[in-house]
N, C-alpha and C positions, 0 to 999 in steps of 0.2 A: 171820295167814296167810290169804290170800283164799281157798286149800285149802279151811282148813277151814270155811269162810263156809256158812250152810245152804245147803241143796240148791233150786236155781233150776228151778223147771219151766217149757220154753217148748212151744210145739205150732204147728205149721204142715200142713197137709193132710191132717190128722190123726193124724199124725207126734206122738209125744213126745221130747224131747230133757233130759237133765238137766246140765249142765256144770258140770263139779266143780271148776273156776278160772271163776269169776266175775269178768268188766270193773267194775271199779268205777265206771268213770265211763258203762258202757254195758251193762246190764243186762240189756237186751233183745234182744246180740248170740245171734243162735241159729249157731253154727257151722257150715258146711254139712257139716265133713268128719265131728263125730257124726251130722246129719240121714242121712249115707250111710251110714256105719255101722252105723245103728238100721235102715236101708231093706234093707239087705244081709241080715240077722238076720232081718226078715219075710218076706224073698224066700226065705228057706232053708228057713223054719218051714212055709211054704203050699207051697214045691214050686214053687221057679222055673224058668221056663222061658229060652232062651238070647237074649240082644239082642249083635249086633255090630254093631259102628259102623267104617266105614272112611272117611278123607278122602285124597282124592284133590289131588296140587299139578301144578303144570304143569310140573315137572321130571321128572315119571312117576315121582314118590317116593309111595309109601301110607301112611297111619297104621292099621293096625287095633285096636281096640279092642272085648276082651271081656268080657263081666257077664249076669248073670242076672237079671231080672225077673219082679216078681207076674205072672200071667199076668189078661187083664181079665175074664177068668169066672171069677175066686176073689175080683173085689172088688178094693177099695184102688185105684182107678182112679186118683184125685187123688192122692195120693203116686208114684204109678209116671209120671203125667206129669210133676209137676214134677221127681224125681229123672230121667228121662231128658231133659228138656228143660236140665234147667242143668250135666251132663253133659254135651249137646252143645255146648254154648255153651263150656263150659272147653274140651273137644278141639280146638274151632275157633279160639280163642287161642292156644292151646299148642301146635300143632299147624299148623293153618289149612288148607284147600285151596279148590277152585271146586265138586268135588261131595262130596257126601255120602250113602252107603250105608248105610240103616236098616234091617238085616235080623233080623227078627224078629216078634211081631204085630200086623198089618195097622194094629188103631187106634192104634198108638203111633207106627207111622212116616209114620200120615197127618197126626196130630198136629202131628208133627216139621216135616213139609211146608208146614202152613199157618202154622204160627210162623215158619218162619224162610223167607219169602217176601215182594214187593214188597210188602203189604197187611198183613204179620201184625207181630207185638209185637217180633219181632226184624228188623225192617224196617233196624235201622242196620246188624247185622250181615251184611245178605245184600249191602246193598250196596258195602258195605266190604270183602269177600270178591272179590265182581264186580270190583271196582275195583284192587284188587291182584293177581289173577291174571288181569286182563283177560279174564274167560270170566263169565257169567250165572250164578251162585250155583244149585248144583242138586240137589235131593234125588232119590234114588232108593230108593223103597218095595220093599223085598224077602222072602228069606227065609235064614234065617242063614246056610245052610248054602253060597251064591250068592257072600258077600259075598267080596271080592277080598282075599286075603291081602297082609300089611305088607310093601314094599319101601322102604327107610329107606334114605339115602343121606348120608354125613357129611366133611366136608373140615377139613384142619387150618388153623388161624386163626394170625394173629401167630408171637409168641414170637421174635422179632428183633431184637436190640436192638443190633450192631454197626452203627458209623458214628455221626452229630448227625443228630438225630432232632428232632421237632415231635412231640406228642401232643395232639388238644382234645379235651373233652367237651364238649355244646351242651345243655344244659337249659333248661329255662324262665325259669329266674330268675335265671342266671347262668353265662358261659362260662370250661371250666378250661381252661388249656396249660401244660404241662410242656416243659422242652428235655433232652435225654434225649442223655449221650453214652457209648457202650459200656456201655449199661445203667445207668450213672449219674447221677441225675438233679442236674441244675445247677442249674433254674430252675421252680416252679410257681407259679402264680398263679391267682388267679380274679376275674371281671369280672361284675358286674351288670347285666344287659340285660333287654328285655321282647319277646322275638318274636311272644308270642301276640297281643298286639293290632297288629302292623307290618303293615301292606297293600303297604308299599312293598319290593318282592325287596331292593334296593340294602339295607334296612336287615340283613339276614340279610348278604348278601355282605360289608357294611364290616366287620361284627362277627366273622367269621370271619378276614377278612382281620388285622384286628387283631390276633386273638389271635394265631396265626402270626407274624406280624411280631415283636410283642412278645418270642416265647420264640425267636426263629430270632435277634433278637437277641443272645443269651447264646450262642450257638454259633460255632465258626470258620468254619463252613459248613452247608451246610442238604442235609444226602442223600435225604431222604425227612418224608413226613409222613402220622399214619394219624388218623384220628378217629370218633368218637362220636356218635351223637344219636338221640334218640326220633325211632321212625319205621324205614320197610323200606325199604332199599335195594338197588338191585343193580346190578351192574358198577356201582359210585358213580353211580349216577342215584338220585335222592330220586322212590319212587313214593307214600310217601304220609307224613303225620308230624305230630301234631299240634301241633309248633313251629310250622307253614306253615298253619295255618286260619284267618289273618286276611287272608290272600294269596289274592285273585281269580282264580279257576280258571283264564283264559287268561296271567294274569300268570305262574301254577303253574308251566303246564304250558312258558311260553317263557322263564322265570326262573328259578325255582327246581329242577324236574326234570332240569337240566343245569348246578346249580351248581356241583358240587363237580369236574366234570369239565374247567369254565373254571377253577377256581379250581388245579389240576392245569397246565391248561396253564401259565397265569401264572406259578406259580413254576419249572415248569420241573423238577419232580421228580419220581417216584415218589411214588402218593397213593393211601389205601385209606381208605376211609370204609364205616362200620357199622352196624347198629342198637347202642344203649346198652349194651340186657342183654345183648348175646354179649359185647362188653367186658369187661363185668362179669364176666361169670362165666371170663374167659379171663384177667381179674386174680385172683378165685382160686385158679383151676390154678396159676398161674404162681407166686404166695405158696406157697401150699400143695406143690407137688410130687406130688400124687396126684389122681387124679380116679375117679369122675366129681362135678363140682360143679356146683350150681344159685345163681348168683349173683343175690341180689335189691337192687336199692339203691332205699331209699326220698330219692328228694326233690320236686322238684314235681311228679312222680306217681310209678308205682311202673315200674321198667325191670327186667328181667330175661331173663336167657340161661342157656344150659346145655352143658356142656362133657360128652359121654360116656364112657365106659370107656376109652375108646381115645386122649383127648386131644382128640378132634373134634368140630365144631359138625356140626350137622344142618343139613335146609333147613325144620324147623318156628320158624314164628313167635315162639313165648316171650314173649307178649304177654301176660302176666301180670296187668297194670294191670284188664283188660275179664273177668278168671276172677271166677265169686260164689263168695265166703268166705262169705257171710250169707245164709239162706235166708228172713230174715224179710220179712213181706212189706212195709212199710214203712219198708224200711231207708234209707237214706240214696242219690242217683241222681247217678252223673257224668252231668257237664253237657254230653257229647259223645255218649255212645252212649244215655244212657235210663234205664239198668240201674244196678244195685246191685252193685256189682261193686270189684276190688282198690284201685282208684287211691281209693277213699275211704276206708280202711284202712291200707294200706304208703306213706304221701306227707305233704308239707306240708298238704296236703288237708284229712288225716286228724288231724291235731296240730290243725289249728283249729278244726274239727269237733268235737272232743271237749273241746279247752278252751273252747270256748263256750259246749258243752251246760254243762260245770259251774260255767257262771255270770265264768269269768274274763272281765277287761275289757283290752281292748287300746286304742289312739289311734284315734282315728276315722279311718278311709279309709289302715291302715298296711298295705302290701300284705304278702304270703303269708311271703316269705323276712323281713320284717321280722319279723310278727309269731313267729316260729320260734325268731329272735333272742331277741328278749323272754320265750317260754317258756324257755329254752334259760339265759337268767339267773335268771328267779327257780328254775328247779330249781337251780342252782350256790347258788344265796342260800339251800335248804331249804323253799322254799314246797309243802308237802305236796300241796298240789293239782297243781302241774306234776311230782312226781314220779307221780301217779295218771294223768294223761297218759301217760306213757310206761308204765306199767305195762298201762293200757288197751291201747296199740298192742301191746306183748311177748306180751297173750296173743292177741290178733288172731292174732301171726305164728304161735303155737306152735298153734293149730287150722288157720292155713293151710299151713304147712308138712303137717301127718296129711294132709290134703286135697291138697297136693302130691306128696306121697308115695304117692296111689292112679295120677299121671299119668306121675312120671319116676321111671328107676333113683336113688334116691340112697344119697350116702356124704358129701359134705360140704354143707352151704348157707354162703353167705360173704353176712352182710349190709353195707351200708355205703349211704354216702349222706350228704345232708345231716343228715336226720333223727337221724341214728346219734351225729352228735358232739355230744363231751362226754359229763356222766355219764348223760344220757337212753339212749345207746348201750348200755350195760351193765345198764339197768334193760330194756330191751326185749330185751336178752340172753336177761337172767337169770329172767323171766319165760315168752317163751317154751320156754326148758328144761322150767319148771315146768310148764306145761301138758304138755310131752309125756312126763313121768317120772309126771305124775297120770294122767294119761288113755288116753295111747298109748308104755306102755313098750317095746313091740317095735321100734317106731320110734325112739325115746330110746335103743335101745341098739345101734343101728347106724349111728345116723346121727345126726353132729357140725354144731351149729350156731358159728359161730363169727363177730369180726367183727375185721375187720385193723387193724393199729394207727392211733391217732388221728392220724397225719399221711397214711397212705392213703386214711380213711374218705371224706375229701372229693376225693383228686387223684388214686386209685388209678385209675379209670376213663382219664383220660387221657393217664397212666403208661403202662398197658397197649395205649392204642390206640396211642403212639409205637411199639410192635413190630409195628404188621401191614403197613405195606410191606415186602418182600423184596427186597434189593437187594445189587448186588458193593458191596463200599467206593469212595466216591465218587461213590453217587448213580445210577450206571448201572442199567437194569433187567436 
């Protein structure tokens, strides 16, 4: 049992951490959600004083966010920045807006200010921020008691399934469609494609068009079609996604930014297109019958959404992939934002990553979804190393989930994905269970990990986005 494996000591800004489910194949993973837990424990011991975090979106929705920090004239300087700075960073994923309210002591939210500015370390994130809510990325230096209280705003998603339906999901490495009639599903399928290196829109359009066509074939008629993909949308316009980062910005913005809207007219239907993870976790609700759920689906990176108390998506981000699970400092950097952060953990990403480190050999130049394949056989064949692979990832998720759990209500998490299928699915189960029954049983005992059965794992996401148009029978809005 990796349990009982001796006690692992890591340190980070003079942090100690000891983690008592040890990665086998990654030793030196330091979890962020003990690094916060141990931070929380010093903040209590010295007599912390109050930090509130609020994010502000352009829909005049709030996120606020409250915790207690070392104060900096008791010391502990360097742990209280880094636990506020990669705090920030998580709310702003999960959350997102254009400003940000740091109210509390003066050097932690000037901190704050020069990190995540045109020049500082979080330079991808301010601009990415600017860029999706069309406003200049903005800190404001306060005092707690100032900071603007949470106004949360939530709308109901899907859950439609009368009439012939089209459903896609659009991932990296491969497009799914489903034809869907009275909730019944006729037809899934999935296609191999490679968006992220395509410069040309047309190659994104044909492949969308296809899959549609393909499963609209299986139907008598075509009423509606909803879809899927990494990346933020709204009113179906693509504002940003990193499907489209091999696509020249003017090409972007006259091609892609209003494709699913052409793609709408063409067929001539009723069309609702997503981000992944509200999919996701709106295919949990939907399995499951109770909420609130946090759906994560690991495949060529990590997507995630979150379904509230009430049934309803929010208007925060759920950008999960760019949250740091690992607070070491050396840890492993997506190749997009900079950072250390989810998508190299919960994704194909993260499976090669780790069977690499221990030495496994793949074909020279077999790209991501291949190589997944081939882990994905030798754990079916008993090769003990691809089962420590997945074990690696299981306990990843069971310290990012405790670390989840300081950001959203929960009661269910629904994994799935590529990653998932097969018996690696169950190893990554059953291990994060393990980590949260050793380390974080309060958590463990309210709150159900689960993963939907193996013909979902891969086409659920699609399934689910065939219910989010809303339409009379026959197509009409």
């Amino acid at each position: 049992m990796l349990g009982a494996a001796p006690e692992l000591s890591l340190q980070v800004a003079g942090i100690e951490v000891n983690p008592a489910v040890v990665a086998p194949l990654d030793r030196g993973f330091l979890p962020a959600s003990l690094f916060n837990r141990r931070y929380r424990e010093l903040a209590s011991a010295v007599g912390g004083v109050p930090l509130r975090l609020a994010l502000e979106r352009s829909d005049g929705s709030i996120s606020t966010f409250t915790t207690s920090v070392v104060p900096p004239s008791a010391g502990y300087l360097a742990p209280t920045l880094l636990h506020v700075e990669r705090l920030v960073k998580s709310l702003l994923w999960q959350r997102g807006g254009w400003k940000l309210h740091v109210g509390g002591p003066a050097a932690i939210g000037q901190h704050v200010k020069t990190v995540y500015s045109p020049a500082g370390a979080r330079k991808f994130d301010f601009d990415f921020m600017s860029s999706v809510y069309e406003h200049p990325f903005e800190v404001v230096v306060t005092r707690a008691e100032v900071v603007p209280d949470s106004k949360e705003m939530a709308t109901p998603l899907g859950r439609h399934l009368d009439g012939c339906r089209v459903g896609f999901d659009l991932g990296a490495s491969d497009r799914k469609a489903s034809a869907v009639i009275d909730g019944e599903v006729v037809f899934s399928e999935e296609v191999v494609w490679d968006p992220l290196h395509a410069a040309d829109p047309d190659y994104h359009y044909q492949g969308v068009m296809d899959s549609i066509r393909r499963a609209a074939q299986r139907l008598p008629r075509l009423d509606g079609v909803g879809g899927s993909a990494a990346g933020i949308y709204i009113d179906n316009r693509v504002c940003v996604g990193s499907l489209y980062r091999g696509i020249p910005k003017k090409a972007f913005d006259d091609k892609i930014a209003p494709l699913f809207l052409r793609i709408r007219g063409e067929l001539g239907v009723p069309m609702e297109v997503v981000n992944d993870g509200e999919v996701t976790a709106l295919a949990g609700s939907m399995s499951l019958g109770d909420d609130p759920v946090l759906g994560i689906a690991l495949g060529s990176s990590q997507a995630a959404g979150y379904v509230n108390r009430e049934g309803n998506i929010t208007s925060w981000l759920n950008e999960l992939a760019f949250v740091p699970v690992d607070y070491r400092p050396d840890g492993p950097l997506d190749e997009w934002s900079g950072d250390c952060c989810g998508s190299q953990y919960f994704s194909q990403q993260a499976t090669n990553r780790v069977a690499m480190g221990a030495g496994m050999d793949f074909e020279a130049g077999l790209p991501l979804p291949e190589r997944l394949v081939a882990l994905q056989e030798k754990i079916a064949a008993g090769d003990p190393r691809a089962a420590q692979v997945y074990e690696t990832i299981g306990i990843y998720l069971g310290y990012g989930v405790a670390q989840y759990a300081d950001l959203y209500e929960l009661k269910h998490v629904l994994i799935l994905g590529r990653v998932t299928t097969g018996p690696g699915g169950e190893i990554i189960l059953n291990k994060s269970l393990e980590v949260l029954r050793t380390e974080f049983p309060e958590i463990a005992s309210r709150v159900s990990i689960a993963l939907p059965d193996e013909a979902n794992r891969r086409v659920g996401q699609s399934i689910a986005a065939a219910s989010l148009p809303n339409f009379n029978r026959g197509g009409k809005p």
